[in-house]
C-alpha positions as a LaTeX table, in Angstrom:
\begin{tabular}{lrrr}
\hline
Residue & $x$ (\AA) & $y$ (\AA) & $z$ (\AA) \\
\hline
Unk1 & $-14.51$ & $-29.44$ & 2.36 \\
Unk2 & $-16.58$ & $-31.40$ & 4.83 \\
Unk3 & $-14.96$ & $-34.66$ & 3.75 \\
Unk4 & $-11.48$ & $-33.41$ & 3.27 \\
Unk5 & $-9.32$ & $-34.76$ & 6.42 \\
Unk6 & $-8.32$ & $-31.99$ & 9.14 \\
Unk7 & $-4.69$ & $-32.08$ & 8.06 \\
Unk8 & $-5.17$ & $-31.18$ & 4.83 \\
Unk9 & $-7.01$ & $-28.64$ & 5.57 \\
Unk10 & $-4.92$ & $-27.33$ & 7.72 \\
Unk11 & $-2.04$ & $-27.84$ & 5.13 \\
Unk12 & $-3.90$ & $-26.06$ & 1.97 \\
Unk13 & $-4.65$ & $-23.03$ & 4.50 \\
Unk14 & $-1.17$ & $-22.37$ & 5.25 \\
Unk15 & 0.30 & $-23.20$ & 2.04 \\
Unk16 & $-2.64$ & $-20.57$ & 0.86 \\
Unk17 & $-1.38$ & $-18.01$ & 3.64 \\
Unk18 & 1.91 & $-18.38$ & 2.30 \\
Unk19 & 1.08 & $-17.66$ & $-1.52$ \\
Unk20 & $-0.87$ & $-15.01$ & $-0.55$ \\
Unk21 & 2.21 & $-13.47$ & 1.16 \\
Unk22 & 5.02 & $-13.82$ & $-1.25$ \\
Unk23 & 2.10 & $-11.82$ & $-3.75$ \\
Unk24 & 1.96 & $-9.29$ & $-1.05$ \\
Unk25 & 6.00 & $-9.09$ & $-0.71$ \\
Unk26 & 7.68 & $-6.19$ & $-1.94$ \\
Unk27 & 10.97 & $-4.70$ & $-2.41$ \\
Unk28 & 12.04 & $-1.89$ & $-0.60$ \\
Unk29 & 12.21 & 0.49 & $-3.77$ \\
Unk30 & 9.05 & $-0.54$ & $-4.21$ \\
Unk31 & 8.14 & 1.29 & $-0.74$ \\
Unk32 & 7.47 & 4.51 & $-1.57$ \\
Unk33 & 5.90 & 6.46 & 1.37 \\
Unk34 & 3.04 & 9.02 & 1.22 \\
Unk35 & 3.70 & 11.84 & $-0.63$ \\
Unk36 & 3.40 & 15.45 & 0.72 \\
Unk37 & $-0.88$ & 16.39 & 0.26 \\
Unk38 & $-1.46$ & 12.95 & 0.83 \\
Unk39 & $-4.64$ & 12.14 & 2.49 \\
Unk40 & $-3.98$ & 10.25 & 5.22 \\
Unk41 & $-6.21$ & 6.91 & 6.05 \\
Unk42 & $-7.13$ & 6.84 & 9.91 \\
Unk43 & $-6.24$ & 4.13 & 11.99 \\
Unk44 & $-6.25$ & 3.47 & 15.70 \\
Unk45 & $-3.95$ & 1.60 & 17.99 \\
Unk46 & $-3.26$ & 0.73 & 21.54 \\
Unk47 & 0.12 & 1.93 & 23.28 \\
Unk48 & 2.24 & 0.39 & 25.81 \\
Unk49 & 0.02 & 2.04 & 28.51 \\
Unk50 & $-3.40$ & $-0.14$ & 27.46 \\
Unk51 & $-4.37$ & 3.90 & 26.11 \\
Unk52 & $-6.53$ & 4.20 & 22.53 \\
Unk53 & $-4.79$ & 6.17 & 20.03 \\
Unk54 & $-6.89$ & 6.88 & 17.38 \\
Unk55 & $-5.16$ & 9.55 & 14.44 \\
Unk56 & $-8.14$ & 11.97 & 13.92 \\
Unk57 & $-9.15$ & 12.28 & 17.67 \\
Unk58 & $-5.40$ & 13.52 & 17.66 \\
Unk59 & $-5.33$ & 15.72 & 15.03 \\
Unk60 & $-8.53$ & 17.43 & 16.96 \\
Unk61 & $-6.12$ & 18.78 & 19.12 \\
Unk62 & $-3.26$ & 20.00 & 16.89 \\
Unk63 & $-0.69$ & 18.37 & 13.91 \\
Unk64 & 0.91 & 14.64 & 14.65 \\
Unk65 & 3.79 & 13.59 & 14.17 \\
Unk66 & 4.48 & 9.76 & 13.44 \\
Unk67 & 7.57 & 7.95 & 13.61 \\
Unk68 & 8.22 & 4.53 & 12.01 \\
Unk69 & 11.01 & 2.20 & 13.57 \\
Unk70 & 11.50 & $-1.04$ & 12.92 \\
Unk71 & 12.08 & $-2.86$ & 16.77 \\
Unk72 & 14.26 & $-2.58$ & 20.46 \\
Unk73 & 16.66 & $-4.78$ & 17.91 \\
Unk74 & 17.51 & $-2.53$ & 15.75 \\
Unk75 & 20.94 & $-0.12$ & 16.82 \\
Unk76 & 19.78 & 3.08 & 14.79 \\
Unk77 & 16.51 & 2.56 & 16.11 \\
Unk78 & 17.06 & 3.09 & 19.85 \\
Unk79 & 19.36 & 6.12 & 19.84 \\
Unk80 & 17.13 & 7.73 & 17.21 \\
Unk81 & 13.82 & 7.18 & 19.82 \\
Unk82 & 15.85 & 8.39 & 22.65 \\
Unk83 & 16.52 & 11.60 & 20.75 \\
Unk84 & 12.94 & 11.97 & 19.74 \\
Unk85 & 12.15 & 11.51 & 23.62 \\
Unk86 & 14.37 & 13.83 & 24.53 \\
Unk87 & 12.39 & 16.62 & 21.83 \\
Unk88 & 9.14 & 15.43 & 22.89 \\
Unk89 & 8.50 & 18.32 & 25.51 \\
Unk90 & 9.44 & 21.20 & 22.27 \\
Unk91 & 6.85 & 18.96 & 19.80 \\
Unk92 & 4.35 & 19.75 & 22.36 \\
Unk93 & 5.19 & 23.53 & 22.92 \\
Unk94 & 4.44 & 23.61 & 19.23 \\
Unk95 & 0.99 & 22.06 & 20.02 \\
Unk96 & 1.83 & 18.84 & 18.07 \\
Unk97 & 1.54 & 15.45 & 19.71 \\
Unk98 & 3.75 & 12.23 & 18.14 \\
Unk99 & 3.66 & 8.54 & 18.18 \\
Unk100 & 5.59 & 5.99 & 17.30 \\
Unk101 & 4.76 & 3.24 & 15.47 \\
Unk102 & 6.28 & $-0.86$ & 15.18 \\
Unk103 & 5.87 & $-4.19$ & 13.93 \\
Unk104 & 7.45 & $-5.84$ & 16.82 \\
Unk105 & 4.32 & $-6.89$ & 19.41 \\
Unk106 & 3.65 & $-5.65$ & 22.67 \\
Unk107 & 6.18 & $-8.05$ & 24.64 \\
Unk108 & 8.69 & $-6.36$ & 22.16 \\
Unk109 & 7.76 & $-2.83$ & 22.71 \\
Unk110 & 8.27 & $-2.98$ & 26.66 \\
Unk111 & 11.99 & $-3.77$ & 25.68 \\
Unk112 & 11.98 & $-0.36$ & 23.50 \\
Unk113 & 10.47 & 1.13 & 26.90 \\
Unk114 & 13.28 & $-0.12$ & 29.08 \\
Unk115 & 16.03 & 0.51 & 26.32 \\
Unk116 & 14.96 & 4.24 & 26.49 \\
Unk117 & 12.55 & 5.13 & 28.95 \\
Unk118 & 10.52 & 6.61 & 26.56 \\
Unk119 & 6.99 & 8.14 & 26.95 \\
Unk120 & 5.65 & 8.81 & 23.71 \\
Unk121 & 2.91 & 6.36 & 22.62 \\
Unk122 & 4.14 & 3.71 & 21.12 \\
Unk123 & 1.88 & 1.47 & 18.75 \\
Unk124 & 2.30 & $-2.49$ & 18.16 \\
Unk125 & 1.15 & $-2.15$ & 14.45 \\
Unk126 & $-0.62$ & $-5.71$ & 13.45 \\
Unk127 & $-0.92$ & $-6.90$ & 10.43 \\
Unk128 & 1.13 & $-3.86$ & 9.51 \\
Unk129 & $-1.96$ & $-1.94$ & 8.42 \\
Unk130 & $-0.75$ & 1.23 & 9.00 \\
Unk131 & 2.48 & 0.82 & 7.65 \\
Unk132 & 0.82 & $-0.73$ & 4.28 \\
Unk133 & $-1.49$ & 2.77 & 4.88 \\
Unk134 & 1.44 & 4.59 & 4.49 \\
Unk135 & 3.42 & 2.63 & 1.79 \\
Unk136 & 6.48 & 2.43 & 3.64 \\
Unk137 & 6.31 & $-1.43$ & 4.24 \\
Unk138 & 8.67 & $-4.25$ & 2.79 \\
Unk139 & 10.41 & $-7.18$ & 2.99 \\
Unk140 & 14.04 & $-7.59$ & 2.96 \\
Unk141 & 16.18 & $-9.81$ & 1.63 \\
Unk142 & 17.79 & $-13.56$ & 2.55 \\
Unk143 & 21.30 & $-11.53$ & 3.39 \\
Unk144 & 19.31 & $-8.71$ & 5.27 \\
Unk145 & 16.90 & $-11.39$ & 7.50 \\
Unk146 & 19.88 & $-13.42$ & 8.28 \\
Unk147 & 21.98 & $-10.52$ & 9.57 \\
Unk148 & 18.88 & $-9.08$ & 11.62 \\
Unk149 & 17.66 & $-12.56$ & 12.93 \\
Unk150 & 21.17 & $-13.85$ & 13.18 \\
Unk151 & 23.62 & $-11.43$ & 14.25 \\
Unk152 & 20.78 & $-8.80$ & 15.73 \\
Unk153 & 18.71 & $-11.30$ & 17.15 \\
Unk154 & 15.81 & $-9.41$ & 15.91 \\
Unk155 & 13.69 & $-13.27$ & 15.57 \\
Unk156 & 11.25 & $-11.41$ & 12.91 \\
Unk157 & 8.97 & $-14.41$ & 12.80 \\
Unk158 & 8.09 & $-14.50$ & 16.56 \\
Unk159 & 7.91 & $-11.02$ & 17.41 \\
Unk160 & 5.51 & $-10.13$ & 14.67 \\
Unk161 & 2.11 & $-10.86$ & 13.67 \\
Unk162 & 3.11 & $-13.41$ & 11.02 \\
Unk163 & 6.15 & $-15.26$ & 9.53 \\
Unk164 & 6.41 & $-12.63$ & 6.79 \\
Unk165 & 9.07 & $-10.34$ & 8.67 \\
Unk166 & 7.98 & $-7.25$ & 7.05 \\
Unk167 & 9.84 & $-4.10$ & 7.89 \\
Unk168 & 9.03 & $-0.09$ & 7.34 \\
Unk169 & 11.51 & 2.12 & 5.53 \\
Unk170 & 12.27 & 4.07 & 9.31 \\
Unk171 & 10.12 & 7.25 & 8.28 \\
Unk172 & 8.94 & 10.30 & 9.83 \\
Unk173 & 5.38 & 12.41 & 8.37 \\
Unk174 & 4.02 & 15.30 & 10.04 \\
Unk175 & 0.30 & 15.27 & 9.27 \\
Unk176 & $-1.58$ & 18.50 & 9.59 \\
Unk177 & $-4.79$ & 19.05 & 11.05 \\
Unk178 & $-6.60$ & 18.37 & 7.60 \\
Unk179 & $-5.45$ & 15.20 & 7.69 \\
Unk180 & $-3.00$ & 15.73 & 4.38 \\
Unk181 & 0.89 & 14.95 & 4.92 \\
Unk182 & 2.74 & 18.40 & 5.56 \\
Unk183 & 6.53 & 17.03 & 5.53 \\
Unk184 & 7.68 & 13.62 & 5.62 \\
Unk185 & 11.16 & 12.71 & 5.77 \\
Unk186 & 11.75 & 9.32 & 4.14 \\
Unk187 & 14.74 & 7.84 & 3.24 \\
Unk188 & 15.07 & 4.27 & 2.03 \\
Unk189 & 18.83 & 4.25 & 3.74 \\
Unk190 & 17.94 & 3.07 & 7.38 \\
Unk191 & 21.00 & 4.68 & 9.19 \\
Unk192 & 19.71 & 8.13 & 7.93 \\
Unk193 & 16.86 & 9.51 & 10.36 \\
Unk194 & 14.66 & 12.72 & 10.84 \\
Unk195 & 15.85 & 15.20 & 13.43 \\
Unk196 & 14.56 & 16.95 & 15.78 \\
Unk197 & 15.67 & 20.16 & 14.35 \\
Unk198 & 14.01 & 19.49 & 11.09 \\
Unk199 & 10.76 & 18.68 & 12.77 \\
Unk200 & 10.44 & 21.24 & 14.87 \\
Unk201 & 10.90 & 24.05 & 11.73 \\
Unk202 & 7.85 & 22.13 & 9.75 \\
Unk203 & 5.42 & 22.49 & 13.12 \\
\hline
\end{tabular}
């Protein structure tokens, strides 16, 4: 490759990168989500406070919660995190701790802060690792990524860590102190959430 001219190089990479994506690209009925007695794979992330989160140092303490949204774009997204905000203080009376998790980057995630004031960790997931973790990762359609970018202004391709605009089904696991999935709620219909209610009777 020594002889091959920088632009071509740089042309094979990304046309590489971009193969390699539309392998990775699926469907979202191909998301499937963790399944309750799941083992859950550990991961660690920084919130919008510079803080560490890492998932077993967590579950140390007591069961997790973990939230899925897809970005401060999104109109089912904000009212649903204001609502979990607003449960956050009976999650903890139950000795549970939660965190929320995104693909939009930290720039993104301050706009979620001011949209709802929200204190719950919230982690910028690159590379969507833990989403792919967690199965609940795809990518939508033309229709769907020109209504978002378009009429939501989400701008997937900026906000995220690549061009891919991947999305999570907008889930909700409770993981016990085992590290196994106790309840999930997961619904592949993005207006329908998990509720505070419900969580609170799994913890």
């Amino acid at each position: 490759m020594n002889n091959v001219p920088k632009f071509v190089f740089v042309i094979h990479l990304k046309l590489k990168r971009q193969r390699n994506q539309k392998q990775e690209m699926k469907t979202v009925k191909e998301a499937m989500g963790l399944e309750i007695g799941n083992k859950v794979k550990d991961f660690i992330g920084t919130d919008q406070n510079g803080n560490k989160i890492q998932l077993t140092e967590l579950l140390k303490k007591g069961k997790v919660v973990i939230v899925f949204y897809r970005g401060q774009w999104c109109p089912i997204c904000i009212p649903h995190v204001r609502k979990l905000q607003n449960g956050l203080e009976k999650i903890q009376e139950k000795g549970a701790s939660i965190v929320l998790i995104s693909p939009e980057n930290q720039e993104n995630i301050q706009k979620t802060i001011l949209k709802t004031n929200v204190t719950i960790p919230v982690l910028y997931d690159k590379n969507y690792e833990i989403m792919k973790s967690f199965n609940v990762d795809f990518t939508p359609g033309k229709t769907l990524k020109f209504v978002y970018n378009t009429v939501l202004r989400a701008d997937l391709q900026n906000v995220q860590s690549d061009d891919s605009q991947t999305l999570p089904v907008p889930a909700t696991y409770i993981i016990g102190m085992n590290g196994k999935v106790l309840w999930r709620h997961f619904n592949r219909d993005y207006k329908k959430r998990s509720k505070i209610k419900n969580i609170l009777e799994q913890l």
